[in-house]
C-alpha positions in Angstrom: 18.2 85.1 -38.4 15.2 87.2 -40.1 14.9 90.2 -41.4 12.9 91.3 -38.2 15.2 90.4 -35.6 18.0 91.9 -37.6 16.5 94.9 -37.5 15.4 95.0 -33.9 18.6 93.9 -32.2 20.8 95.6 -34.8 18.5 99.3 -34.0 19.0 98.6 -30.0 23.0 98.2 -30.5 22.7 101.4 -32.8 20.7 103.2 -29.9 23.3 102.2 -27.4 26.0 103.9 -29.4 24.5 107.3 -29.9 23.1 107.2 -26.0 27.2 106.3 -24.8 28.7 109.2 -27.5 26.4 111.4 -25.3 28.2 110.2 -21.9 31.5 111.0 -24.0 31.1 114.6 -24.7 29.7 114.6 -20.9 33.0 113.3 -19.7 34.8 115.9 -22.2 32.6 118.9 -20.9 33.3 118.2 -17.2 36.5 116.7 -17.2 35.5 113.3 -16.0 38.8 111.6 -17.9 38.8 108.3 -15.8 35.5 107.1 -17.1 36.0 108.4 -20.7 37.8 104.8 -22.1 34.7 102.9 -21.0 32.7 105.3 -23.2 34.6 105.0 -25.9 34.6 100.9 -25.7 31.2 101.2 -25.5 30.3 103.3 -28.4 32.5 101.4 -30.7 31.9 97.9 -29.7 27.9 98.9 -29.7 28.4 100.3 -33.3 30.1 97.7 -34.9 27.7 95.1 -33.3 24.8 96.6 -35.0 26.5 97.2 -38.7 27.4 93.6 -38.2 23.4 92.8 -37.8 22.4 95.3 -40.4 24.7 94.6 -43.7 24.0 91.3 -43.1 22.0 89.8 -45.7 18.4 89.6 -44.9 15.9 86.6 -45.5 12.1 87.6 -46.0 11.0 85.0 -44.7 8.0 85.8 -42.1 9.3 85.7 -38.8 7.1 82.5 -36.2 6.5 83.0 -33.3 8.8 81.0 -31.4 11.6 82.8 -32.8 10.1 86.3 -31.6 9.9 85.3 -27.9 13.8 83.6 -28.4 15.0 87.1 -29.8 13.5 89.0 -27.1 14.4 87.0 -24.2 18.1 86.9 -26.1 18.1 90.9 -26.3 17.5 90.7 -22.5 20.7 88.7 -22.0 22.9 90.0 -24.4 22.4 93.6 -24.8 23.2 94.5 -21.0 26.6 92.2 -21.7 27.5 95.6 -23.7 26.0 97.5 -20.8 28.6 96.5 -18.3 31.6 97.9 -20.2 31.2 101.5 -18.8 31.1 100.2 -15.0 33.8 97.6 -15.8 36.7 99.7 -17.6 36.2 102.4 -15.2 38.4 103.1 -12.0 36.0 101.3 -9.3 37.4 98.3 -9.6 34.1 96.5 -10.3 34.0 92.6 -10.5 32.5 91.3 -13.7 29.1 89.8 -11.9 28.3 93.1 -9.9 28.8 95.2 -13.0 26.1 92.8 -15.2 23.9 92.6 -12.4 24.3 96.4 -12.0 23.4 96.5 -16.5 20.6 93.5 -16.0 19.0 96.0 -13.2 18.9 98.8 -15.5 18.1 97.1 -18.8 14.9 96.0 -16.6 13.9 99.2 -14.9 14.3 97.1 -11.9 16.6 99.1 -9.5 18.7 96.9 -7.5 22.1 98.4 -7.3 25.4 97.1 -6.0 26.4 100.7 -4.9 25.6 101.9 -1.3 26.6 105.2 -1.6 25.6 106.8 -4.9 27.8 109.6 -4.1 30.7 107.2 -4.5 30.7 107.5 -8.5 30.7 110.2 -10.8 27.6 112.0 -12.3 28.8 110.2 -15.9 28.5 106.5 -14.6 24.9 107.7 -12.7 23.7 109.3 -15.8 24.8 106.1 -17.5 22.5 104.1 -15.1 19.4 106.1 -15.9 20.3 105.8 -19.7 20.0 102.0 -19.4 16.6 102.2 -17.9 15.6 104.4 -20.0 16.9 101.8 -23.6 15.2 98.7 -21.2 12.2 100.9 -21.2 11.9 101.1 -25.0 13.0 97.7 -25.7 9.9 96.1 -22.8 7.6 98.5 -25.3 9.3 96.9 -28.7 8.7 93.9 -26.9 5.2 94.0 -26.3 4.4 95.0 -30.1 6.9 92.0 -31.6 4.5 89.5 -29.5 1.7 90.9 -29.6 0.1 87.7 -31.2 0.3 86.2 -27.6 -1.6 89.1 -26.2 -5.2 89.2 -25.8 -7.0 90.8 -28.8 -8.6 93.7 -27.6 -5.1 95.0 -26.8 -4.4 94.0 -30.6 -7.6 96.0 -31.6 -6.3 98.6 -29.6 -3.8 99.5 -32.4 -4.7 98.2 -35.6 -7.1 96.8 -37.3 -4.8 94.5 -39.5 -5.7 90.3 -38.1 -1.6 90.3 -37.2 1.3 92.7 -37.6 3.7 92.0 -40.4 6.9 93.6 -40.7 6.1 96.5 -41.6 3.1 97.3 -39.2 6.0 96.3 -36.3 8.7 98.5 -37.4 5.5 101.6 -38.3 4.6 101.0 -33.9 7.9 101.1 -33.0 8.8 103.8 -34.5 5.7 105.9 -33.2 6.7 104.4 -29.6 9.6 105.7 -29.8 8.9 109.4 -30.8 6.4 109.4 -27.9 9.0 107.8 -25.3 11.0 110.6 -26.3 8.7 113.0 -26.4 7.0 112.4 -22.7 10.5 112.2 -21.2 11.5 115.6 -22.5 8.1 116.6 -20.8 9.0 115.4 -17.8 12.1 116.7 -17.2 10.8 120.3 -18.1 8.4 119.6 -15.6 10.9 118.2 -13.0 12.9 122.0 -14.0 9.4 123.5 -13.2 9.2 122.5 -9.7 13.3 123.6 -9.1 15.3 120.5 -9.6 18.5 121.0 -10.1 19.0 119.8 -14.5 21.5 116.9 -13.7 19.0 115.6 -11.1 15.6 116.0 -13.5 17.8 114.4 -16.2 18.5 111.0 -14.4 15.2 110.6 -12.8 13.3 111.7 -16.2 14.8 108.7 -17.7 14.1 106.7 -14.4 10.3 107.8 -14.4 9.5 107.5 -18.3 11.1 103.8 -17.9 9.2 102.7 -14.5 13.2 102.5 -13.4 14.1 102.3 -9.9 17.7 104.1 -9.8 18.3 107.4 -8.2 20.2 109.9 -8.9 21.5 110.5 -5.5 20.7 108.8 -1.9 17.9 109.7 -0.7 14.4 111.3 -2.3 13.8 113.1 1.2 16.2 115.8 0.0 15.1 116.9 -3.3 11.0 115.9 -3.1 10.5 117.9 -0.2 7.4 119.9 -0.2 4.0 118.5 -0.9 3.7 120.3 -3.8 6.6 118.5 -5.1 5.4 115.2 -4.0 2.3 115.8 -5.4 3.6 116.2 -9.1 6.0 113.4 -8.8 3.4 111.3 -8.0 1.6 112.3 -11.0 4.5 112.5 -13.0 4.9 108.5 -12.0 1.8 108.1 -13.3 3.2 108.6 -17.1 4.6 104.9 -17.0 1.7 103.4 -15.4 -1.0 104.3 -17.9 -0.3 103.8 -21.4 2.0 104.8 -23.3 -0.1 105.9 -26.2 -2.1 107.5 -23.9 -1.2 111.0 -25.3 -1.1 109.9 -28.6 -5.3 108.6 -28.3 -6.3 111.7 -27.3 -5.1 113.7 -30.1 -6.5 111.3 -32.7 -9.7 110.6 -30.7 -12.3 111.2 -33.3 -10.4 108.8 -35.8 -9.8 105.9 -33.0 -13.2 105.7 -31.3 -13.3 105.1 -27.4 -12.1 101.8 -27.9 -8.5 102.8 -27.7 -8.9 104.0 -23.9 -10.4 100.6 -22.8 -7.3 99.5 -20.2 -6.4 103.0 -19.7 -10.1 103.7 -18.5 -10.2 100.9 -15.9 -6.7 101.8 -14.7 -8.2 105.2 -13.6 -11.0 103.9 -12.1 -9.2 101.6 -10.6 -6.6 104.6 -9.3 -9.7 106.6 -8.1 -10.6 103.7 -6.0 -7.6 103.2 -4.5 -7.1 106.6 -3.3 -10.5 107.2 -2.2 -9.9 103.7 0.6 -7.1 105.3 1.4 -8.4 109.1 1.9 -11.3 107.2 4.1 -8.8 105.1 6.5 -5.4 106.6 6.8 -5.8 110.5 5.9 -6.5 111.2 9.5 -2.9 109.7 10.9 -0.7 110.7 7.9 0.5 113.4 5.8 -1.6 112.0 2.3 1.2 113.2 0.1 3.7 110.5 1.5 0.8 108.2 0.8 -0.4 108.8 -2.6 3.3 109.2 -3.7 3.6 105.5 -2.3 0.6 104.5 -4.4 1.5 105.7 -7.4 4.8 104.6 -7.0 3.8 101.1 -6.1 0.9 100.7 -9.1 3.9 102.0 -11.5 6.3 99.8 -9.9 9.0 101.8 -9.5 9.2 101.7 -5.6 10.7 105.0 -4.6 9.4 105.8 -1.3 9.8 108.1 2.4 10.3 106.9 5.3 7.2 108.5 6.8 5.0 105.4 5.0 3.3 103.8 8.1 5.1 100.2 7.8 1.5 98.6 8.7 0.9 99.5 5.1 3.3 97.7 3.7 1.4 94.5 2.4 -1.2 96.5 0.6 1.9 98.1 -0.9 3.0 95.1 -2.1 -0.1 94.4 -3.6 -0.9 97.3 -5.3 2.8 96.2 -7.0 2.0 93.0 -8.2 -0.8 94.1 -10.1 1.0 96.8 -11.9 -0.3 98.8 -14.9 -1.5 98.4 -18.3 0.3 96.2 -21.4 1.5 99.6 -23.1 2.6 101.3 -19.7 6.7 100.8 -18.7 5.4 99.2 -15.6 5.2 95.2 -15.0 2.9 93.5 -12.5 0.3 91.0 -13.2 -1.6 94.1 -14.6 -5.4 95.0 -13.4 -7.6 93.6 -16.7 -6.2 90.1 -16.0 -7.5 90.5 -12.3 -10.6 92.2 -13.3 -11.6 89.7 -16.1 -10.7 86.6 -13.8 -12.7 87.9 -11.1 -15.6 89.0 -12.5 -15.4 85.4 -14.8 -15.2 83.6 -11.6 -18.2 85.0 -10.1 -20.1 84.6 -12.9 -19.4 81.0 -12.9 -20.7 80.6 -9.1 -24.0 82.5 -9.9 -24.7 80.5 -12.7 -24.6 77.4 -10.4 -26.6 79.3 -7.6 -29.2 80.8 -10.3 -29.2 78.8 -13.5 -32.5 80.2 -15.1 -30.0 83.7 -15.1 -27.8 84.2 -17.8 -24.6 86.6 -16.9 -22.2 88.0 -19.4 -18.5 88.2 -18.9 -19.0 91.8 -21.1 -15.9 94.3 -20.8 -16.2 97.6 -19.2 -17.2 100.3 -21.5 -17.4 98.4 -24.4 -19.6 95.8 -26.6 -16.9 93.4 -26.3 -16.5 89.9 -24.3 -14.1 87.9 -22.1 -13.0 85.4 -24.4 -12.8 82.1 -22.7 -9.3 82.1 -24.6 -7.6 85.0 -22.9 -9.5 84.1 -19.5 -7.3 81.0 -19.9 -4.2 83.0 -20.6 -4.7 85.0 -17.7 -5.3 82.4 -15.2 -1.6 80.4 -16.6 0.0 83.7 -16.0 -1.1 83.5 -12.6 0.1 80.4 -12.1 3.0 80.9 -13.5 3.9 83.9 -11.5 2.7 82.2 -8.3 5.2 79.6 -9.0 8.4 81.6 -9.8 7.9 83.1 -6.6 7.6 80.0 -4.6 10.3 79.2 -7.2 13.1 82.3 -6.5 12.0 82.5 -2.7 13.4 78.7 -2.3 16.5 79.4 -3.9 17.4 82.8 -2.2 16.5 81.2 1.4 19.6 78.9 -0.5 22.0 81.0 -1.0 21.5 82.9 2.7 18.4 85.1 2.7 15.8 84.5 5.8 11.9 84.1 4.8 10.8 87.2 5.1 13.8 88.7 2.9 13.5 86.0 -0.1 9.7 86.4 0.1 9.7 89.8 -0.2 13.1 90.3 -2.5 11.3 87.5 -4.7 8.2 89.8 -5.4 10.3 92.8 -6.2 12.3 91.0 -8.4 9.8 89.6 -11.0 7.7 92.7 -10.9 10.9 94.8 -11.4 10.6 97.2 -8.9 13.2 98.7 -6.4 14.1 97.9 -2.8 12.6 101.1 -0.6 11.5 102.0 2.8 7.8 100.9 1.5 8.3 97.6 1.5 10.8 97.8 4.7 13.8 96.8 3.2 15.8 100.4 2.2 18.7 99.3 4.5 19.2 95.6 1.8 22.3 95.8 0.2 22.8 94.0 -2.9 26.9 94.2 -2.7 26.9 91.9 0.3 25.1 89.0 -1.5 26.5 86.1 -2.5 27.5 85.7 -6.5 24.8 82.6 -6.6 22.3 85.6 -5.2 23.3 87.7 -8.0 23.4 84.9 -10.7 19.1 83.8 -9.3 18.3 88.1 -9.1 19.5 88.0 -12.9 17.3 85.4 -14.0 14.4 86.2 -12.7 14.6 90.1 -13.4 14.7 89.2 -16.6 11.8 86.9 -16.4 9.8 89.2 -14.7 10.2 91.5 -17.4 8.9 88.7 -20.3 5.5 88.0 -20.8 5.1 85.1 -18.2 2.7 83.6 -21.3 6.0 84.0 -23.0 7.6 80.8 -20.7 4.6 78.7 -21.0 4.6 79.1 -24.9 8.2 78.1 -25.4 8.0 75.1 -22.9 5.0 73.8 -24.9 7.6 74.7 -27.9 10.4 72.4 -26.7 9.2 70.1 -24.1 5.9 69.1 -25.9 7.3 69.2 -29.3 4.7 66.1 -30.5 
């Protein structure tokens, strides 16, 4: 193993232990005794995990590719195996499967839970829920920067100037990722104080909104969020994980960055702006608009909370605006709007130079003096593909273990973009306990799929299956 991956898995097992010594001193403070062993476990079996990984000694060798994407998809497996030790040492009585699939959920800000009732456990296990969002959150944004040599390069140019990032340049982003992950979640739950949210509640969901996370902190949304005001600013405040996440970061060094920096982040508002102005035109009349700009911006964050009062003729645009999802640096997943765009617009280029051949058109970037490489137009079209197929894929195998059409279709789609079951997408009454353990076992592969580059797959199929 390399130096790198050392380091990365050794600093998430490192991270898990501080974040469970939190939960300890919780349980301490309040008396919660009966979930205080699984704390305990945790912290110590998370600590001596990463020493293990850290005095181990460390070859310089530089790190290929291959073995990033391996370590990665390994972190998603392994690290919510730790994850499950709170939930399964507690007093609920918790079968192993439900209690990884509950972990695998979190570690992927996805949001399918196995408990109906939140008000069933106590407020350490639900802060404990949030926390994991919140480390899957900062591990999708390691993620990104570790493979960044798969991504297009005007998301590379977007942070560096250096031809590829060596150790060093890795561990330099990380660690500014990390101080503004931190930073924008303390801001939202001062915010979430602002607008009278009780702290335990502003805790769990600032961890849930920073991450793109789907788990609440209670049962229903209707109870806390219920004035437009406070719709309005937690509609905003969802925002936060669907544009980038050095976003905050670009601004404050604009004049040594250049406008380049804000190239996604500048489409995504357009983009946004668009979107709520069809919807201000067609359904403003019929509806209370707070209800329906909290579902878009919950949908294009893909997080999926959601009222009841969204119109349920809506819902397929809803699902839309979720597959496409936000930018590479947001929390969010989806297919992500440049890969539409660029596909798009290179599409119709190719049918007017056919119709008008004396006419030359440019596949030129928004904003910029830059081009759609036909290299990333071909990345973007196989992640497409790929996506198509592992939901033709994952709907055929839920319809197997029980699910109608309509309920592996749609489950299917909020599985791989990682976003939670609500009233939006007419399926708030699912309930995960009730599924089979084959159910559970497909959910937990494709979550984490979902939440992996889908270039990722392809790359490491050419890897092993076309080795020549």
């Amino acid at each position: 193993m390399s130096k790198l991956s050392q380091i990365y898995l050794g600093g998430f097992f490192l991270l898990t232990s501080i974040i469970s010594f939190f939960n300890i001193l919780y349980c301490y403070y309040f008396e919660i005794f009966y979930s205080l062993n699984g704390f305990i476990y945790l912290s110590i079996v998370s600590l001596i995990l990463s020493f293990a990984l850290f005095i181990q000694d460390k070859k310089n060798m530089k790190i290929v590719i291959y073995e990033k994407i391996l370590i990665v998809i390994l972190g998603y497996i392994f690290i919510p195996l730790i994850f499950v030790i709170p939930y399964y040492f507690g007093s609920y009585d918790i079968a192993f499967i439900d209690c990884y699939f509950e972990s695998i959920s979190g570690f992927t800000s996805t949001g399918f839970t196995i408990f109906d009732n939140i008000k069933h456990i106590d407020e350490s296990l639900i802060i404990w829920r949030s926390s994991t969002q919140w480390i899957g959150g900062i591990y999708f944004l390691f993620s990104i920067i570790i493979l960044i040599d798969i991504f297009d390069n005007n998301l590379k140019k977007s942070l560096t100037n250096f031809l590829s990032f060596n150790t060093n340049e890795i561990i330099k982003q990380s660690f500014k990722v990390l101080i503004l992950y931190s930073l924008i979640t303390i801001l939202i739950f001062f915010i979430l104080k602002f607008i009278n949210l009780r702290s335990f509640d502003s805790l769990n969901l600032s961890l849930s909104l920073i991450s793109s996370g789907g788990f609440l902190p209670f049962k229903n949304i209707e109870a806390i969020i219920n004035t437009d005001f406070k719709r309005f600013v937690f509609s905003i405040l969802m925002l936060l994980s669907f544009f980038s996440i050095f976003l905050t970061y670009n601004i404050v060094y604009f004049k040594k960055k250049g406008t380049r920096v804000f190239l996604e982040d500048l489409n995504l508002f357009i983009y946004l702006i668009v979107i709520v102005f069809i919807f201000l035109i067609f359904y403003r009349f019929d509806n209370n608009f707070s209800y329906i700009f909290f579902s878009i911006t919950s949908s294009i964050s893909n997080i999926g909370f959601s009222f009841k009062e969204v119109p349920l003729n809506l819902i397929f645009i809803f699902f839309v605006l979720t597959i496409i999802g936000g930018s590479f640096f947001s929390t969010s997943s989806g297919l992500r709007f440049i890969k539409i765009y660029s596909l798009v617009k290179f599409s119709i280029n190719e049918l007017l130079s056919h119709s008008k051949p004396n006419h030359i058109f440019k596949n030129k970037i928004p904003f910029t003096d830059s081009f759609i490489l036909m290299s990333d137009i071909e990345k973007y079209f196989l992640s497409i593909l790929i996506f198509i197929l592992s939901l033709f894929t994952i709907s055929f195998l839920l319809t197997l273990g029980g699910f109608n059409f309509d309920e592996s279709f749609k489950i299917g789609i909020l599985t791989i973009m990682n976003t939670v079951n609500s009233s939006m997408y007419n399926l708030d009454e699912f309930s995960f306990s009730n599924i089979t353990n084959y159910s559970k076992i497909i959910l937990i592969i494709f979550m984490i799929i979902g939440r992996v580059e889908f270039i990722t797959i392809l790359i490491l199929l050419k890897k092993f299956l076309l080795k020549s």
